[in-house]
C-alpha positions in Angstrom: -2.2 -3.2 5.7 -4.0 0.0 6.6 -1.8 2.5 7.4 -1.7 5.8 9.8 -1.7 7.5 6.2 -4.4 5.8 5.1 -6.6 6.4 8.3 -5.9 9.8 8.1 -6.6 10.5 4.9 -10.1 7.9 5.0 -10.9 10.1 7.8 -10.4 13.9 6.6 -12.6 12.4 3.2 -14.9 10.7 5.0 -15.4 14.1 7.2 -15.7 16.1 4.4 -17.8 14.3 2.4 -20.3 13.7 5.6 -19.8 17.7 5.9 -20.6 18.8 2.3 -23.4 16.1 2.4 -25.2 17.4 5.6 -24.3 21.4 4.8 -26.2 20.9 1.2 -29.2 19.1 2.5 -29.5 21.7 5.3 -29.2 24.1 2.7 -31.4 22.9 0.2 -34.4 21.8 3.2 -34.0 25.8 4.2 -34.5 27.1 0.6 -37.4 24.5 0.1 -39.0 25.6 3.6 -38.1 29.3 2.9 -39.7 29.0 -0.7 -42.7 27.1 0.9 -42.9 29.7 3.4 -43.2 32.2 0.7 -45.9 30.6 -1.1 -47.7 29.7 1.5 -47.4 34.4 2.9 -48.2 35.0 -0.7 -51.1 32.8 -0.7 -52.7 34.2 2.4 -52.2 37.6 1.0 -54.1 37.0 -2.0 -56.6 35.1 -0.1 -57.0 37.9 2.5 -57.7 40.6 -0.7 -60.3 37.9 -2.0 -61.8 38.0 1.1 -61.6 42.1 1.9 -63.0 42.6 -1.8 -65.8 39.7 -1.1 -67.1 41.6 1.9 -66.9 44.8 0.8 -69.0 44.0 -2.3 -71.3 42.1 0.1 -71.4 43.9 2.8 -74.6 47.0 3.3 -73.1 50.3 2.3 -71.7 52.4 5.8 -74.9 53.8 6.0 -77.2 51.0 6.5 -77.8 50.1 10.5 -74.9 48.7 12.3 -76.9 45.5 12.8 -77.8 44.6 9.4 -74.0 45.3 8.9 -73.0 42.6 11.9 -75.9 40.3 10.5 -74.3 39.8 7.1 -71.0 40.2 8.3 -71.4 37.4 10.7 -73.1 35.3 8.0 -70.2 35.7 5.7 -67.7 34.7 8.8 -69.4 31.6 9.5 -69.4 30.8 5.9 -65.4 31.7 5.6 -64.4 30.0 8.6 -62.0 33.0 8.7 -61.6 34.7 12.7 -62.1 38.5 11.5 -63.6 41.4 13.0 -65.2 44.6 11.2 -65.1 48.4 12.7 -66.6 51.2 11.9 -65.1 54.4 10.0 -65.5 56.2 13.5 -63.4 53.1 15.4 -66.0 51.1 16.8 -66.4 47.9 16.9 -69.7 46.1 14.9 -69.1 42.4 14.8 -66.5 39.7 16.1 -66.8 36.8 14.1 -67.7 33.6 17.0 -64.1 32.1 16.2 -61.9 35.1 16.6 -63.8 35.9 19.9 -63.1 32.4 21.3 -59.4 32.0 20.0 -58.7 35.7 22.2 -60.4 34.6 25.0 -58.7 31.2 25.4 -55.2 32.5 24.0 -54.8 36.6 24.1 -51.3 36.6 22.8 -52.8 35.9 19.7 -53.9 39.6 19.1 -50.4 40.0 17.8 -51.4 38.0 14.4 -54.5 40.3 13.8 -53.8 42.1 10.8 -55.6 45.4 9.8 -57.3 46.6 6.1 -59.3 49.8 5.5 -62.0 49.3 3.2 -62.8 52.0 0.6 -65.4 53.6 2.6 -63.6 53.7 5.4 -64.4 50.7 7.6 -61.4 48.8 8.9 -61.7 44.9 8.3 -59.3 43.0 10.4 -58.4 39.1 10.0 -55.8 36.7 11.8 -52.9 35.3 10.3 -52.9 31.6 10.1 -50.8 29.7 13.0 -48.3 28.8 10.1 -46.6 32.4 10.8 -47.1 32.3 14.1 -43.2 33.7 16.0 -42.0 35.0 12.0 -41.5 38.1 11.1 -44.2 39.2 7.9 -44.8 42.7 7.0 -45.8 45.1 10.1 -49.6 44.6 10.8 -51.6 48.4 9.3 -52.1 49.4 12.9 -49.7 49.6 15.9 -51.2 47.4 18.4 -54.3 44.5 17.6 -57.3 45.5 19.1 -58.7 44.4 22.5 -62.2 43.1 22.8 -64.5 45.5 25.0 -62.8 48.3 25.4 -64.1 51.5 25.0 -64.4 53.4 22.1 -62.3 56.6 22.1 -62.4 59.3 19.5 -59.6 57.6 16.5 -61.7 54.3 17.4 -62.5 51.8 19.9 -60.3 52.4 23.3 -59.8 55.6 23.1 -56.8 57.5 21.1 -56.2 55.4 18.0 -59.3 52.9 18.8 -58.2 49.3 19.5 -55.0 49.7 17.5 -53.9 53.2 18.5 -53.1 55.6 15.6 -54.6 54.2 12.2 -51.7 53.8 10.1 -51.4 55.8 6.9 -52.3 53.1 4.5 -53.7 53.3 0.6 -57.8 53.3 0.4 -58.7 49.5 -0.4 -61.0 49.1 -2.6 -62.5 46.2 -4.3 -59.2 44.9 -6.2 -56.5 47.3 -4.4 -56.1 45.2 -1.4 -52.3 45.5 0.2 -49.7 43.1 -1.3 -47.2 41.3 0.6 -43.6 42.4 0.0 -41.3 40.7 -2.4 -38.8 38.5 0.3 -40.4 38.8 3.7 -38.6 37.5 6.6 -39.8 33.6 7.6 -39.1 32.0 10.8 -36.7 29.4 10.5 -37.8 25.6 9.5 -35.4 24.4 12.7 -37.4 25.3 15.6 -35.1 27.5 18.4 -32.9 24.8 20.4 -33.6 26.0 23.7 -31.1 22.8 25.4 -28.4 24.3 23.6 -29.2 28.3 23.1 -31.7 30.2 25.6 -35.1 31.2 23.3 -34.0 34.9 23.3 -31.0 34.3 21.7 -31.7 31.6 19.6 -34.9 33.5 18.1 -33.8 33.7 14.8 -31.0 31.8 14.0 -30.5 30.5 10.6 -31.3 26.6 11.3 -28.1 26.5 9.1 -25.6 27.9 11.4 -26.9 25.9 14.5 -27.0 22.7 12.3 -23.5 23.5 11.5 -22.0 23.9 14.9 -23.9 20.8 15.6 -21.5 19.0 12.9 -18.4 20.2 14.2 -19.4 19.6 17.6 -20.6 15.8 16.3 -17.0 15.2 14.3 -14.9 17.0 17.2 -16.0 14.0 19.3 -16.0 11.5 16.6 -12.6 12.5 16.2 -11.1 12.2 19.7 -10.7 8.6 20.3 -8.8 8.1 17.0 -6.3 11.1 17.9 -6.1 9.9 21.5 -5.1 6.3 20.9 -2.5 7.8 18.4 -1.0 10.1 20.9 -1.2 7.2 23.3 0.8 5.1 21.5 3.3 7.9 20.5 3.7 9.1 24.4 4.6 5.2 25.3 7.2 4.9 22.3 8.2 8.1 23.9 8.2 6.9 27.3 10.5 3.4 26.3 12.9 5.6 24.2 13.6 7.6 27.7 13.4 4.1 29.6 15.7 2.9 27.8 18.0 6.0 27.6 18.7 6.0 31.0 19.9 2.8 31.3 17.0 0.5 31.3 18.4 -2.2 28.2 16.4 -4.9 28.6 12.9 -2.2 28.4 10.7 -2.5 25.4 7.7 -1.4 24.6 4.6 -3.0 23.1 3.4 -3.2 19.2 -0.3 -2.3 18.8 -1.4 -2.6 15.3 0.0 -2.7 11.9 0.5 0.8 10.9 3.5 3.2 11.1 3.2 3.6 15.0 3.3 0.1 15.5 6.5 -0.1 12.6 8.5 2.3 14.6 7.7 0.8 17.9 9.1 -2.7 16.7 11.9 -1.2 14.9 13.0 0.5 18.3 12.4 -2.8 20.0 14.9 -4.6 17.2 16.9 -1.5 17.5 17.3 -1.7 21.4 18.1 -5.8 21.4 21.0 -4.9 18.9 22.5 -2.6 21.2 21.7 -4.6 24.5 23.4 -7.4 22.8 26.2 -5.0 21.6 26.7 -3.8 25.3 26.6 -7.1 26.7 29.4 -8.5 24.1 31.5 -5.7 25.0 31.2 -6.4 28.8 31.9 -10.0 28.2 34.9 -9.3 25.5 36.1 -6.7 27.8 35.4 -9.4 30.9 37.6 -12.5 28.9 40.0 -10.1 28.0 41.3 -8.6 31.3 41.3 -12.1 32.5 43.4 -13.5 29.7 46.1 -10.9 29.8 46.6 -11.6 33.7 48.2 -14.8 32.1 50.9 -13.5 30.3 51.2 -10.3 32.1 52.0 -12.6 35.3 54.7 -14.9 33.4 56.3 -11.5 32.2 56.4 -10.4 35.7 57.8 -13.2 37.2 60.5 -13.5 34.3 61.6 -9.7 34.8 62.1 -10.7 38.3 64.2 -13.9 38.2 66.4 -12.9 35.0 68.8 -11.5 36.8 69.6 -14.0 38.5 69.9 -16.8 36.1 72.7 -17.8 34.0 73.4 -16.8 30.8 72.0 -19.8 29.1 68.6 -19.4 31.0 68.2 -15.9 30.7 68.2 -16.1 26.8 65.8 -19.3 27.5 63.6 -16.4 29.8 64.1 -13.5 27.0 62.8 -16.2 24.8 59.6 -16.6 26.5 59.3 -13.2 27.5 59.1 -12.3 23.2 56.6 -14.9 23.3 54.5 -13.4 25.7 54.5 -10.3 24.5 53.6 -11.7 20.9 50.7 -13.4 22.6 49.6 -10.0 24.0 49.9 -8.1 20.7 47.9 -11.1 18.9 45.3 -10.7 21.6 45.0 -7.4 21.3 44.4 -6.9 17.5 41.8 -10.1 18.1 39.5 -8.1 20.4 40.2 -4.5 18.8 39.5 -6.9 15.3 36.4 -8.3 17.3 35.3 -4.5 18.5 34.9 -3.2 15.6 33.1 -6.1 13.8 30.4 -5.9 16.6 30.1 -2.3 15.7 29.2 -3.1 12.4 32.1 -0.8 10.8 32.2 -0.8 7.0 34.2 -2.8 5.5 35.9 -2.4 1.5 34.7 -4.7 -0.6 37.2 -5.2 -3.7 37.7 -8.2 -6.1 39.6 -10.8 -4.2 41.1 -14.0 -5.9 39.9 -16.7 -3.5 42.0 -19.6 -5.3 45.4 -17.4 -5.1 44.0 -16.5 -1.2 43.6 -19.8 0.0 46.9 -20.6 -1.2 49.1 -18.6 0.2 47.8 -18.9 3.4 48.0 -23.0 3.4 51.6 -22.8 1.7 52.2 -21.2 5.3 51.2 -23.8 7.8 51.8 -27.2 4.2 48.2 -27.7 3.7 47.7 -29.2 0.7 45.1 -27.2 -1.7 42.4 -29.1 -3.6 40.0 -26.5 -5.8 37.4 -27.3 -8.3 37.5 -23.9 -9.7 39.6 -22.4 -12.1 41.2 -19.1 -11.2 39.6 -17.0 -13.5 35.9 -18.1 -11.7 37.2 -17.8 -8.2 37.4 -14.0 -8.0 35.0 -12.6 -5.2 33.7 -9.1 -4.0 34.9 -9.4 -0.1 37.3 -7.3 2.3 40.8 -9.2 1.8 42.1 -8.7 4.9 39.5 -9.9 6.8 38.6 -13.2 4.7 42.7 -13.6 4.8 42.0 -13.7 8.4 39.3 -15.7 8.8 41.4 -18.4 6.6 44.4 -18.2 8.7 42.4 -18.4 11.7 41.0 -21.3 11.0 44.6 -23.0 9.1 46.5 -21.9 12.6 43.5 -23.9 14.9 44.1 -27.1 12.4 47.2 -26.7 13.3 47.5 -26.4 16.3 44.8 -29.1 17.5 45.0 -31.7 14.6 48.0 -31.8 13.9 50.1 -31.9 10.5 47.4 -33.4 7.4 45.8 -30.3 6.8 43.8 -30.2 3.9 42.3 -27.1 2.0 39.3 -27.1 -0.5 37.8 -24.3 -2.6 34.0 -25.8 -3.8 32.1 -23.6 -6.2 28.3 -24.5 -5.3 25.4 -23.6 -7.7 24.6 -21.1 -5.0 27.7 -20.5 -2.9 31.6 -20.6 -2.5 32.5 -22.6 -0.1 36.3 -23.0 2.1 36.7 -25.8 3.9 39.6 -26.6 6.4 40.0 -30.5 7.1 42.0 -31.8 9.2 42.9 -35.3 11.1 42.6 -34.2 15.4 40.6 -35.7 17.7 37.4 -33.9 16.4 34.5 -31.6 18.4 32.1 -33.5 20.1 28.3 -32.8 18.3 27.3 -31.1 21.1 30.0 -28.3 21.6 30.2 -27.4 17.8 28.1 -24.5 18.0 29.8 -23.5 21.9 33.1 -23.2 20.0 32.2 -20.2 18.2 31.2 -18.1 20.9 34.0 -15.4 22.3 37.0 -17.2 24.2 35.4 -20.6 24.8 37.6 -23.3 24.5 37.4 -27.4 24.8 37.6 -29.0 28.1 40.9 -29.6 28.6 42.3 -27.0 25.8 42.6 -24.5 28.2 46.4 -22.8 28.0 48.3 -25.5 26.9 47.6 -25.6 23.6 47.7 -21.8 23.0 45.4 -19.1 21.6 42.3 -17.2 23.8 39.2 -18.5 22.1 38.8 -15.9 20.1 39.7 -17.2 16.9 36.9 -19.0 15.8 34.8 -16.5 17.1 36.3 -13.9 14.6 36.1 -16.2 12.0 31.7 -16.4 12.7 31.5 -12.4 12.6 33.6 -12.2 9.4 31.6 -14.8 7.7 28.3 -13.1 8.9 29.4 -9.7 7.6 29.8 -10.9 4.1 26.2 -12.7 4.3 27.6 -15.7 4.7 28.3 -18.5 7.7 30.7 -21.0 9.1 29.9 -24.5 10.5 32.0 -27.5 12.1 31.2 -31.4 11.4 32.6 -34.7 11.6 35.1 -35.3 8.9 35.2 -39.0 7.5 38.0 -41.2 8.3 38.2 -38.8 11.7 39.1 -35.2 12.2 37.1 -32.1 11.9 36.2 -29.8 9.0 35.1 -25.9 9.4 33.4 -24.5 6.3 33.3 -21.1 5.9 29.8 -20.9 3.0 29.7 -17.3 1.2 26.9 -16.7 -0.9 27.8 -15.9 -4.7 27.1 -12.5 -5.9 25.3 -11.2 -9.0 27.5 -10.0 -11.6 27.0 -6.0 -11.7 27.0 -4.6 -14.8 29.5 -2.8 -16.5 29.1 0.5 -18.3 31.1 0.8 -21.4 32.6 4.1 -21.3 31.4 6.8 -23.9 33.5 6.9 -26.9 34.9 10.2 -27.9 
């Protein structure tokens, strides 16, 4: 059965797991992105001093003509494939390679990635980062602005103060293997592109793809996690929601079992829980019903004897005291039966002790001349019950063979390979098959056994809830040769065992 436990625990596992699974593959795609990212600056780096020390040992020296210059400069830019510019020492500009002058025109925002290297004779060199870095943060480019094709030269360079970058930057003389090095860790832009449905660009512009991914998780398991939580506070607010039915009155409410877990447990444990009472309350009612209306009985007769006795003779007013004892024996006998009753319905604990169920059984018949017939010696009869009430539940039943069948009353003890059994025989005019069950319910009586025959109908009734509260039960059938027999079946108990106690 899979429990609410169980769930619960499956699913904080299961959510970790799927946590630490997803938080170390982010984490180890960001270091392999990062490191590739690394590699790949580095690698431009060095490819960018290969190129500055290339030209600069091809190049004509800074006196030659400004066109053979931009002729072999060109020449080595169409050969690199590389979008680069060269200035002069004084800021000017003497050749755009064809790519980088095309790439500005069509996208200007590109000047940005222009980076800037002096040569060792003064010249300033300047090549585009690759569209890899493009939004990342690498090391800050040797001027402080990219330069802007056609403007005019000024007297630090072309546009005027500081040329096309403004102010040269003070930067170490390159020359043919002293071209700048990237740092050791630059800053990389993220593998995880900025989420602009969930964060606007400005703010998510460098993020670590780690924390977003991360919020994205609990965001994903805070959902995923909802409909389980919701169904089990569902089903606890309707348990809740019966108990406080059913607290204000509302006995025959119940509320519905879904599943197999613990919820569902307790909701059918309150259901059995509420049928035990609602069948408590509605014994109560009825015992309390059947009683009022048989003490009117006696409490009338009494009445009417007070009244007359005074008036009668001597002889009839002991016959009227007589009758008046009876009644009043007939009222005590009924009360102890429904207090007896009360208290079995509310399941009151009872003392168990070791009874002798042979010497039992014979007392009581030697009080209404049963005969006793036992197949069990006395030393094997002995039974863990409350004496009182299986006294009562045997006298009970002796008193109604008495009273309805007349004087053969027979009494057998049978020891069964599983049970104990008493059985009451005697030799009246029997229970029809269809009323043997109706006679054991709370003051029912024959047809025609109504007063005349004595007793309320709660005799045999008593006799059902004591057998039932020592795990046993009580039937009627047909006994041969005519008559009835009740059999009161107990079931036989397990011998506990005995500690020896400790010698000293």
């Amino acid at each position: 059965m899979k429990t609410l436990a169980l769930r619960i625990y499956l699913t904080v596992v299961t959510v970790l797991l799927v946590f630490a699974l997803v938080s170390g593959w982010l984490a180890q795609h960001n270091m392999e992105h990062e490191r590739s990212q690394v590699q790949s600056v580095t690698a431009w780096h060095e490819r960018a001093a290969a190129w500055g020390e290339l030209l600069e040992n091809s190049l004509p020296p800074a006196e030659a003509p400004e066109e053979e210059q931009a002729r072999v400069f060109m020449d080595w830019a169409e050969r690199l494939r590389v979008p680069m510019a060269l200035d002069s020492a004084q800021g000017h500009r003497i050749a755009t390679s064809l790519m980088l002058e095309d790439r500005l025109q069509r996208l200007p925002e590109l000047r940005e990635r222009l980076q800037r290297a002096q040569l060792s004779d003064g010249r300033v060199l300047w090549i585009m980062r690759p569209s890899l870095m493009r939004g990342g943060h690498l090391p800050p480019p040797f001027g402080n602005r990219p330069p802007r094709l056609g403007e005019p030269e000024g007297p630090d360079g072309p546009g005027g103060a500081g040329g096309l970058v403004g102010p040269v930057s003070p930067v170490a003389t390159l020359g043919p293997n002293d071209l700048p090095l990237p740092p050791p860790r630059p800053q990389i832009q993220p593998w995880l592109p900025p989420l602009g449905w969930l964060l606007p660009t400005s703010q998510a512009h460098g993020v670590p793809a780690l924390i977003l991914s991360l919020i994205l998780l609990f965001v994903a398991v805070a959902v995923g996690a909802w409909p389980v939580a919701n169904r089990l506070t569902r089903r606890l607010q309707a348990l809740r929601n019966g108990v406080e039915a059913f607290g204000s009155g509302q006995l025959q409410h119940r509320v519905a079992v879904e599943g197999k877990d613990e919820v569902a447990a307790l909701a059918n444990s309150f259901n059995e829980a509420a049928q035990r009472i609602e069948d408590l309350v509605t014994s109560n009612r009825s015992l309390l019903a059947n009683a009022s209306h048989e003490l009117r009985s006696p409490l009338a007769r009494l009445k009417m004897a007070v009244s007359i006795m005074a008036d009668m003779p001597p002889e009839r007013a002991a016959q009227i005291k007589e009758e008046i004892h009876q009644d009043i024996r007939e009222l005590d006998a009924l009360v102890e039966e429904v207090l007896l009753a009360s208290r079995l319905d509310a399941r009151a604990d009872v003392e168990h002790v070791a009874v002798d169920l042979l010497g039992l059984v014979t007392e009581e018949a030697r009080r209404v001349g049963a005969e006793v017939h036992a197949d069990i010696a006395s030393s094997a009869s002995t039974y863990q019950a409350d004496e009182r009430l299986i006294r009562r539940a045997v006298r009970n039943l002796l008193e109604n063979a008495k009273r309805y069948g007349g004087t053969e009353i027979d009494l057998e003890l049978a020891y069964l390979p599983r049970q104990i059994e008493i059985r009451v025989c005697d030799r009246g005019p029997g229970v029809p098959e269809d009323q043997r069950d109706r006679i054991f319910e709370p003051f029912y009586r024959l047809p025609g056994h109504a007063e005349h025959a004595g007793g309320v109908g709660l005799g045999l009734s008593l006799v059902r809830q004591i057998a039932q509260r020592h795990g046993g039960q009580v039937r009627c059938e047909a006994r041969d040769g005519g008559g009835s027999r009740f059999v009161i079946a107990l079931p036989i108990q397990k011998p506990e065992k005995t500690e020896k106690p400790a010698q000293t």
